[in-house]
N, C-alpha and C positions, 0 to 999 in steps of 0.2 A: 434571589433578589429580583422584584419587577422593577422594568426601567419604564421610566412614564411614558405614560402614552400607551403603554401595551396593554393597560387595564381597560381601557377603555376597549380597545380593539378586542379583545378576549370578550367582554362583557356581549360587544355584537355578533359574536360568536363566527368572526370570519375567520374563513380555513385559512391552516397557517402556508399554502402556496402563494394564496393573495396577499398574506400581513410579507411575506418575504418578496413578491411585486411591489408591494407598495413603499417599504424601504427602499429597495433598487431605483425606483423612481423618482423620490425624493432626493434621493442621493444625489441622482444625477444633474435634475435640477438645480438643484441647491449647486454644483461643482460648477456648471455652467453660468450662472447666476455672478459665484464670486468670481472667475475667469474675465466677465465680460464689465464688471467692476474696477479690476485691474488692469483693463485695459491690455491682456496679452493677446498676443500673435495665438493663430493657432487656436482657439478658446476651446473647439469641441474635443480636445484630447481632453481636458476634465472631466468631462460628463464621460466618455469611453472608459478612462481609467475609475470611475467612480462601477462602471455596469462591469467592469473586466473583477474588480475586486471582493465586489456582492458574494453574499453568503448566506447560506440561511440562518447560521450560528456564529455570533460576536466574537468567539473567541477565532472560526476561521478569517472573517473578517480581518483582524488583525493581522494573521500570519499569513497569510498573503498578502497585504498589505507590506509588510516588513519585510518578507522577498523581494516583490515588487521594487518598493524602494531600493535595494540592495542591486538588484538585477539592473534596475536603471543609471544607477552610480557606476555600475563596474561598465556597461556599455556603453554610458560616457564618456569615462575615460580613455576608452579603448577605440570610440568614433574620432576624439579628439589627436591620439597618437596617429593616427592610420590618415586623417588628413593633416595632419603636420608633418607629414612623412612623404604622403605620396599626392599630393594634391595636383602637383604637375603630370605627373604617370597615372593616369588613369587604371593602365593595364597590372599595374602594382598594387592601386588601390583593391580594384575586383579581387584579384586575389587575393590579398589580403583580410577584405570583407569576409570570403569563402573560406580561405583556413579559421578564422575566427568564429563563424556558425560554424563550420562541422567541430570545433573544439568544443563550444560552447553546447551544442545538442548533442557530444556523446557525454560530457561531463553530464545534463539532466537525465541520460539514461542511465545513470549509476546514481543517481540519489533519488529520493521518496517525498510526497505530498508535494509542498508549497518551496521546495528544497530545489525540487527540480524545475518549477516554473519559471523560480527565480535563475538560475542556470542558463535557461532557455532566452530569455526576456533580456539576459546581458549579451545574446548573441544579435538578437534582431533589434536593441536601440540604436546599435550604429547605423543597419540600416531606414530607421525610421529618422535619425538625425544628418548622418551624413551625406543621403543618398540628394535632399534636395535643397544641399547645399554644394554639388557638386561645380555649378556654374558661376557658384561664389562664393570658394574656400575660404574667403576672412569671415564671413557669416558664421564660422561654425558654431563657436563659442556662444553668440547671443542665441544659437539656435540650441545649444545644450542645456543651458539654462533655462529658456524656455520651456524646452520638452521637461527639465526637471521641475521647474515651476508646476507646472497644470500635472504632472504626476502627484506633487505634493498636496494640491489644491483637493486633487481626486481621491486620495488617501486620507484626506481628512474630513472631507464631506461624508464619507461614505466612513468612516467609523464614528466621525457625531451621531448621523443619525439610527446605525448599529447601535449607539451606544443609548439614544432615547426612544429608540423604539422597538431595540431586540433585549429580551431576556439574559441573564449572563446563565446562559444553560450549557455550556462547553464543562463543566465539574457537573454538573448536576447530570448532564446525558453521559459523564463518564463513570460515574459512582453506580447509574441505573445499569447500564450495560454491562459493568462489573459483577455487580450484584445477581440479574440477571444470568451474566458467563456463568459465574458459580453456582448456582440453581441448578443450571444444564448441567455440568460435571456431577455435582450430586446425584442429578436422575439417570445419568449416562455410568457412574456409578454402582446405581443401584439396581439397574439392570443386568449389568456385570455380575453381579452379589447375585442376583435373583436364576443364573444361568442360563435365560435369553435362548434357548436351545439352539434356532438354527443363526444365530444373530441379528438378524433382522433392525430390530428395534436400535440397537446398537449404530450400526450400518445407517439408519434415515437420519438419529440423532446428529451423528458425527460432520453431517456437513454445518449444520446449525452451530454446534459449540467452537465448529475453526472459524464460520464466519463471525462468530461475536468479540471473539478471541481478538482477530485482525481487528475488526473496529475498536474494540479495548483498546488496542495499540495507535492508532490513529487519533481518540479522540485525546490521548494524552499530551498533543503536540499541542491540539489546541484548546485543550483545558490549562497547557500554560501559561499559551499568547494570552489566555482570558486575565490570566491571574498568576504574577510574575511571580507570588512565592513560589507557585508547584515549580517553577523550572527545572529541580533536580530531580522532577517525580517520574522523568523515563528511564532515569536507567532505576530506579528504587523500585517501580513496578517491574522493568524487562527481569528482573529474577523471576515473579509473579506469571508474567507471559509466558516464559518458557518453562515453565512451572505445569501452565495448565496444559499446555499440550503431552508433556508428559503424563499427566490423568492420564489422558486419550489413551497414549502409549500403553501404559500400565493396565486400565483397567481394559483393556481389551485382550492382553496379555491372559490376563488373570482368567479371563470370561474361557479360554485355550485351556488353559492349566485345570480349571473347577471341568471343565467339559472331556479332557482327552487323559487326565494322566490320574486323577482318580477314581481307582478301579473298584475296591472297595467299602464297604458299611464303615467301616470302624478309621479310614482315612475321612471318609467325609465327616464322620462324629467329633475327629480331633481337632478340624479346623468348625468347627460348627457354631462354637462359642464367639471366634475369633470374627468368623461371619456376619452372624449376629451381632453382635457390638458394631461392626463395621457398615451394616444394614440400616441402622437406626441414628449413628453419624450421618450418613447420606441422607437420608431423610432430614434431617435437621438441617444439613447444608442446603436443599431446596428448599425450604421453607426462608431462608434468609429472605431474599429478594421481596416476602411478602410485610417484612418490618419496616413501621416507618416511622417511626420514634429515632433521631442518632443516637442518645442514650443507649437506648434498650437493644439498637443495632450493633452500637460498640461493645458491650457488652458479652451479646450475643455469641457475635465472631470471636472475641476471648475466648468464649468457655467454648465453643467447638477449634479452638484450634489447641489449647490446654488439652483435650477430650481427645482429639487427633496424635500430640505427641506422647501422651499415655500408652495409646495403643498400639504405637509404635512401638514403645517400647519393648511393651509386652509381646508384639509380633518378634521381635529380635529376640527375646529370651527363648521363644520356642525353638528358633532354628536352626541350633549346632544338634538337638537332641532328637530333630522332626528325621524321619525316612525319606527315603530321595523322594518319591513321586509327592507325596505331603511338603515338602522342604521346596518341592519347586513353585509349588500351588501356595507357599506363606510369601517365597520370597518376592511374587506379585503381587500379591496383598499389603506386601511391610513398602515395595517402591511407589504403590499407586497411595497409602494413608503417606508415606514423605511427602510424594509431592504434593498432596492436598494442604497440606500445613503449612507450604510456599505458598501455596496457592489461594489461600484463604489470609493469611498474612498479609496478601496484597492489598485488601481489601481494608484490615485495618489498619494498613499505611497511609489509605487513600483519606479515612474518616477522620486520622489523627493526623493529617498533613504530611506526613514524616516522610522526608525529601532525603535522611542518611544514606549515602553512598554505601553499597554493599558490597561493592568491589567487582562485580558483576558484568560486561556489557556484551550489549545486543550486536549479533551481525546480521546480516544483510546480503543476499546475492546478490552479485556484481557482474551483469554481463557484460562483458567484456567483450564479446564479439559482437552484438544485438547495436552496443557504442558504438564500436567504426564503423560498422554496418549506418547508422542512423547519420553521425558525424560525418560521412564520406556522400552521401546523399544529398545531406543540406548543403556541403559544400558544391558538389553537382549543381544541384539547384540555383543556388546562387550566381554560379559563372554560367550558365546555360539563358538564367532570365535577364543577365545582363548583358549577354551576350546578344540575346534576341534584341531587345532595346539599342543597341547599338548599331546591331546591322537594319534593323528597321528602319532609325532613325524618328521612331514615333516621336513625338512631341510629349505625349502623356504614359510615355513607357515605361515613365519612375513609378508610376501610381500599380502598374503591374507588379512591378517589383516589391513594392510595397506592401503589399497584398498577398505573396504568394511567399514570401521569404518569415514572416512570423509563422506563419501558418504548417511549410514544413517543418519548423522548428517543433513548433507544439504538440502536431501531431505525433509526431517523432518517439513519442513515448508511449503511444494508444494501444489499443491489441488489434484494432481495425480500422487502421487510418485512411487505405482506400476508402471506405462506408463512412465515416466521419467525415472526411474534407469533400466529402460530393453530400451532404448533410449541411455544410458550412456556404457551399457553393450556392445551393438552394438557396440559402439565406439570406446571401449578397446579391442574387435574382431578385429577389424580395426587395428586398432595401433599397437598391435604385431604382427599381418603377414606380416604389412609392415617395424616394425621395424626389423625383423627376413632379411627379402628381404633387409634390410640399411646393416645389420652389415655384411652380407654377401655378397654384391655384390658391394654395393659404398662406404660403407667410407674405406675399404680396401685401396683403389684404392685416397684417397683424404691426401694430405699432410699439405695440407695450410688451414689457418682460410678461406681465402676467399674461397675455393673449397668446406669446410664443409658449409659455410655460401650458398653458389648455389645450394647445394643439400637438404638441410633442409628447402630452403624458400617456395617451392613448396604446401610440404604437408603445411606446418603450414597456407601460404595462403586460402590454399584451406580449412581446416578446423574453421577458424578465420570466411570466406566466411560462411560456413554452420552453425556457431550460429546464423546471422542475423534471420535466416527462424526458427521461431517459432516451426513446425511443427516439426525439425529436429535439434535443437539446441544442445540438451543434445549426439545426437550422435558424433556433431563438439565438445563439451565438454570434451567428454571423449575420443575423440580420441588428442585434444590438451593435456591433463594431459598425457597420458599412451604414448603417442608415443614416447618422451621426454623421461620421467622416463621410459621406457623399451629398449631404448638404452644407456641412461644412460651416454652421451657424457663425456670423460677426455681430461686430458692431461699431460701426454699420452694417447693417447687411449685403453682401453682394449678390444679386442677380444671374449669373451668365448661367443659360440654359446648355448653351454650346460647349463651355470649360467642365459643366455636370457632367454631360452625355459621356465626354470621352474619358472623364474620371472615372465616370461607374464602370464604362466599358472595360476601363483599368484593372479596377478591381475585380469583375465578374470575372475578366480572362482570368487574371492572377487567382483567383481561388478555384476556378475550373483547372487548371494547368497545376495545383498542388494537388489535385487527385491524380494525374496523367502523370505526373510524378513521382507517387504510390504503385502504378500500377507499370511503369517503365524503367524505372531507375531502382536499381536490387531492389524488386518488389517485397512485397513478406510473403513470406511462404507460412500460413497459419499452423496446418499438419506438421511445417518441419519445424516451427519454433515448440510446439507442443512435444515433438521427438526430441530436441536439442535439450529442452528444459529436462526429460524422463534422462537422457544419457547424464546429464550434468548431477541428477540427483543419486543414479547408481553409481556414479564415479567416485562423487564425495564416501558411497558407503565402501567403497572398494579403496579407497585414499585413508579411511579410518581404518580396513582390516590393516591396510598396509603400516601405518600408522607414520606415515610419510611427514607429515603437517602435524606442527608443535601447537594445535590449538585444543584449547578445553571443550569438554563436555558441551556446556552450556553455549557457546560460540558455534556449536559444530549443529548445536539441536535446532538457534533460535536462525540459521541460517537455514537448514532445512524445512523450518515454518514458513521461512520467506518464501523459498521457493513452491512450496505445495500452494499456497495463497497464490503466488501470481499464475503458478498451472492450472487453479481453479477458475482464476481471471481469464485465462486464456479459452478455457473450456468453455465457459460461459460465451463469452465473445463472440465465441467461432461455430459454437451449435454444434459441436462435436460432442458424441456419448463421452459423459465425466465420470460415470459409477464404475466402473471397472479399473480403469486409468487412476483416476485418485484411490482407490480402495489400494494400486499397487503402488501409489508413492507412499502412501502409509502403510503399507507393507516395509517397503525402503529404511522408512523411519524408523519402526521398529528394528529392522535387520541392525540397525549402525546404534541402535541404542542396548541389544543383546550383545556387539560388540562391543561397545565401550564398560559394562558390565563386566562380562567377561573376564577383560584386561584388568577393571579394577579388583576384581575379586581374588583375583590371581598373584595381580602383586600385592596382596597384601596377607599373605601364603610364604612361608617358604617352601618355593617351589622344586622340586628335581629335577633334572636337566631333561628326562622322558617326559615330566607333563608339557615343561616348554614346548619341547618337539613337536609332541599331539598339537598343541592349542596353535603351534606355527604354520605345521603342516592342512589346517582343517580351515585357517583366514588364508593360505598362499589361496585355495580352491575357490574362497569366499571373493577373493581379487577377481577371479576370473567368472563370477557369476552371470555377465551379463551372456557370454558364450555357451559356458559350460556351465546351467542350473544344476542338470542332473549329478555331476559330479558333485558341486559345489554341499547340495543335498548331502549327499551321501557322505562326503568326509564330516561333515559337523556328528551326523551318527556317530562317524567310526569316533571322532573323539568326544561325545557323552559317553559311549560305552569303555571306554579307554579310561575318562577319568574316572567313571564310575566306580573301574576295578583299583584304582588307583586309591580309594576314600578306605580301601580295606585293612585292618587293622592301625590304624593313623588315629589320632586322638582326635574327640570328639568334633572340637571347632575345627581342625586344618578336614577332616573329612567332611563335616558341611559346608566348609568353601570349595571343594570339592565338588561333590554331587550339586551346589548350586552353581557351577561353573558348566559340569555339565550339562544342568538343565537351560541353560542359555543356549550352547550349542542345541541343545533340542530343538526349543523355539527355534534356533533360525533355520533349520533343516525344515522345520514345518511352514515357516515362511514363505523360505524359495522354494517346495513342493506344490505350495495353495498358489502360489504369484508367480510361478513359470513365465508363462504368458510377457505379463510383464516386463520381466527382465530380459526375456528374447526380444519385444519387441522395440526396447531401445536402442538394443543393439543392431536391428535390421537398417539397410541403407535403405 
């Protein structure tokens, strides 16, 4: 669907950074505009909250938005308790501010997207409301209102004009990416099928098909906010997502087993058919992404996922009757065509809406320590900058505080928030010498809305302009916040060049002093969160041999998705080599996903209390992989060759659950032999 106004702007074929300035700008205009109509206190939090909310995509637009909101109500109330409590005590309040940020910024380090902004956002409105209401506690109240007023004002400017001048492309960039994901799998696939000899091709694919995988999963949140039927369409997809990364799993498996375990002519002949057929699915799986007819698309995905549980099937009829090194080479073939049938399923969930609960849900790594860690900081923070303010006695030492107290919050969840908030800092350098250059050279000089409105659109374009670029976002950041709030626009307008100076000066400290705050107060250690993230991922796989934790399969896999996503985040971040290090968390993956196999195959066997032993004996070693690989190694041997002899004279099916048990153990002995490295190296202090 085009929203007006976009036709035209498409027609003059402006790049979509500018058509995304040019909303931000509007926006904020427009926020400002109705503010100064209303006659509130305060007027430029509109316009801030209209550039803080900006997105390039309507449907983000909204969901932060709807945090936002959310995040300002809960630190409302919570500014509102703490001075109806402590207005007299001072020294009660601060602390209480400080337990309520670090609560509030380690609760955002445990949740995802616009989830955690809002988190953050409910720690720092207390101090954006109550702080400069301290000299006059009865204030509070019109001053909560206020701040929630020009919140609301800002939240609706900025998805009116989302709404007539951005596209509703939050479903439509999710259906492409979708689309696209499964292309990839196909050719990642079909590479697999093709034997890729030294893997290679394999290997460049796979950073590509996780990174599309994640934004799959991302843009579902705000393919919602766009369009409130999909609401129930993340957990209907999360089967889908954790689906495709089992491809991964699988056909990389499989890509092992075609390469190392068949030996020879007349093994590769009996899966050859099965091959084939499974060669020419992939193929058609890539090709999806190139339909653009929905019809002919729904369709489509039908008959290759019909086409996919066929073959399925036929893969299972083979493999009570297959020989072990064949039996082990189908039964990667029979997990990677399941999961493509999930996986391709999603797709036609997405085209037919279809929001049924599958019973399904996604987890999520929770760090747990990275929280207190971030929580205990901000709380630092807090009692340190008001601390300073106090014994200073500054006059404008709330403006410091101001300034420095969101901003640990937010960064709070970065992988590089030292490099960020001196990014941020720049920005607010920015913003007061040119707001210093507004108040004294043009808005003197400007009588009318529309003449403030032609002088203001410049800078705010130009900085809306400089978030797009990654590299230099956080300086468009904070020169959009501070440029605003350091002129401080009314109506009437006020003048003082003097009350500027020491406001900016405010500000500049306050965002200069949240880097020094990164860099002194439990700094981050990049290297050691990248080691903490690798131990937390072999522990989970040493927590499944154990099988300590009553959680499912799917809970156990879409949590280890999370975490290789944010170790990529990390890797990326930090400029540290990621091909080796990731190649060993999906190493990992694997390992915990031949165990849960394993187990499943087994119970559903009756088993003899010797195979127990073996398979007990061969995970106690698998517990202790991150010290001992090479043992680890080598008990999964002794128990493939153990069950091996075990499949002997046993009826047909209990002996291919058998030898496919052992060939799990196989794989993971080959695992931790290729991934040594690896596993020692999480374990080194």
């Amino acid at each position: 669907m085009m929203a007006p106004g976009v036709a035209v702007l498409l027609r003059l074929k402006v790049p979509p950074t500018w058509l995304y300035a040019i909303r931000t700008t509007l926006a904020a205009l427009l926020a400002l505009y109705v503010a100064f109509v209303l006659q509130l206190d305060n007027a430029y939090s509109a316009p801030v909250t209209a550039l803080i909310v900006a997105n390039p995509m309507h449907g983000m637009v909204w969901s932060k938005s709807l945090y936002r909101l959310a995040g300002t109500f809960a630190g409302a109330i919570a500014a509102l308790v703490l001075m109806a409590n402590f207005s007299q005590v001072p020294e009660l309040f601060v602390l209480g501010l400080g337990i309520w940020m670090g609560a509030c910024t380690a609760t955002a380090t445990l949740l995802r997207n616009f989830r955690s902004y809002g988190a953050v956002l409910a720690g720092y409105t207390v101090a954006l409301v109550a702080i400069p209401a301290v000299d006059d506690p009865l204030s509070i109240f019109d001053r909560v209102l206020d701040r929630g007023s020009l919140v609301v004002i800002g939240i609706i400017c900025s998805a009116l004009v989302s709404s007539l001048f951005s596209p509703r492309m939050a479903e439509r960039s999710l259906r492409a990416k979708l689309l696209e994901t499964i292309a990839d799998l196909g050719r990642y696939c079909l590479y697999a099928l093709d034997g890729d000899e030294d893997g290679r091709r394999l290997a460049a694919l796979r950073p590509k098909v996780g990174g599309g995988i994640q934004m799959t999963n991302n843009l579902i949140e705000f393919a919602a906010a766009e369009r409130p039927e999909l609401t129930g369409l993340a957990e209907t997809l999360g089967v889908s997502i954790n689906a495709m990364l089992g491809v991964i799993s699988a056909a990389t498996s499989l890509h092992a087993a075609l390469g190392s375990y068949l030996d020879t002519a007349e093994d590769a002949n009996t899966l050859a058919p099965l091959i084939a057929e499974a060669r020419g699915l992939a193929v058609r799986i890539m090709q999806v992404a190139r339909v653009q007819d929905p019809d002919i698309l729904l369709q489509e995905v039908a008959s290759i996922r019909l086409t996919l549980m066929a073959l399925d099937d036929k893969i299972e009829e083979h493999l009570p009757a297959a020989e072990t090194m064949v039996l082990v080479a189908l039964d990667r073939l029979d997990d990677m065509v399941a999961e493509l049938v999930l996986s391709v399923d999603g797709v036609s969930r997405l085209l037919r809406r279809d929001t049924a609960d599958l019973g399904v849900r996604a987890r999520f790594h929770l760090d747990w320590r990275g929280a207190i860690i971030n929580g205990v900081r901000a709380a630092i923070a807090v009692w340190a900058a008001c601390l300073f303010w106090n014994l200073s006695g500054w006059p404008n030492g709330g403006a410091m505080v101001l300034a420095m107290v969101p901003a640990v919050g937010l960064f709070a969840t970065r992988d590089t928030p030292e490099q960020d908030s001196l990014g941020f800092a720049w920005g607010s350098i920015v913003a007061t010498i040119l707001s210093v250059v507004y108040l004294t050279i043009f808005l003197p000089a400007i009588t009318t809305y529309a003449g403030l409105a032609c002088v203001l659109a410049p800078p705010i374009f130009m900085a809306a302009l400089v978030t797009t670029n990654p590299r230099f976002a956080f300086i468009g950041v904070g020169f959009s916040v501070f440029f605003i709030t350091e002129m401080a626009p009314s109506n009437p307008m006020v003048f003082d060049l003097v009350l500027a100076l020491n406001n900016g000066a405010g500000l500049v400290l306050g965002a200069l002093l949240t880097a020094v705050v990164y860099r002194l107060v439990l700094p981050v250690n990049p290297r050691g969160r990248i080691r903490a993230m690798i131990r937390i991922i072999i522990d989970d796989v040493a927590a499944l041999a154990r099988l300590s934790r009553p959680y499912t399969r799917e809970a156990w896999e879409s949590r280890m998705h999370d975490r290789m996503m944010r170790m990529r985040g990390l890797l990326q971040a930090t400029g540290v080599a990621q091909e080796n290090l990731m190649h060993g968390a999906f190493a990992a993956f694997r390992l915990g996903r031949e165990i849960a196999r394993m187990r499943s195959i087994l119970d559903s066997q009756p088993v003899p209390t010797e195979a127990v032993a073996v398979a007990h004996r061969a995970l106690e070693a698998v517990e202790k992989v991150q010290s001992e690989p090479v043992q680890a190694a080598e008990s999964c041997r002794d128990a493939a060759s153990a069950l091996r002899g075990m499949a002997v004279e046993r009826s047909p099916r209990v002996a291919a659950a058998y030898s496919r048990a052992a060939g799990s153990f196989l794989e993971m002995a080959l695992l931790i032999d290729r991934h040594r490295r690896f596993f020692q190296w999480g374990a080194a202090s």
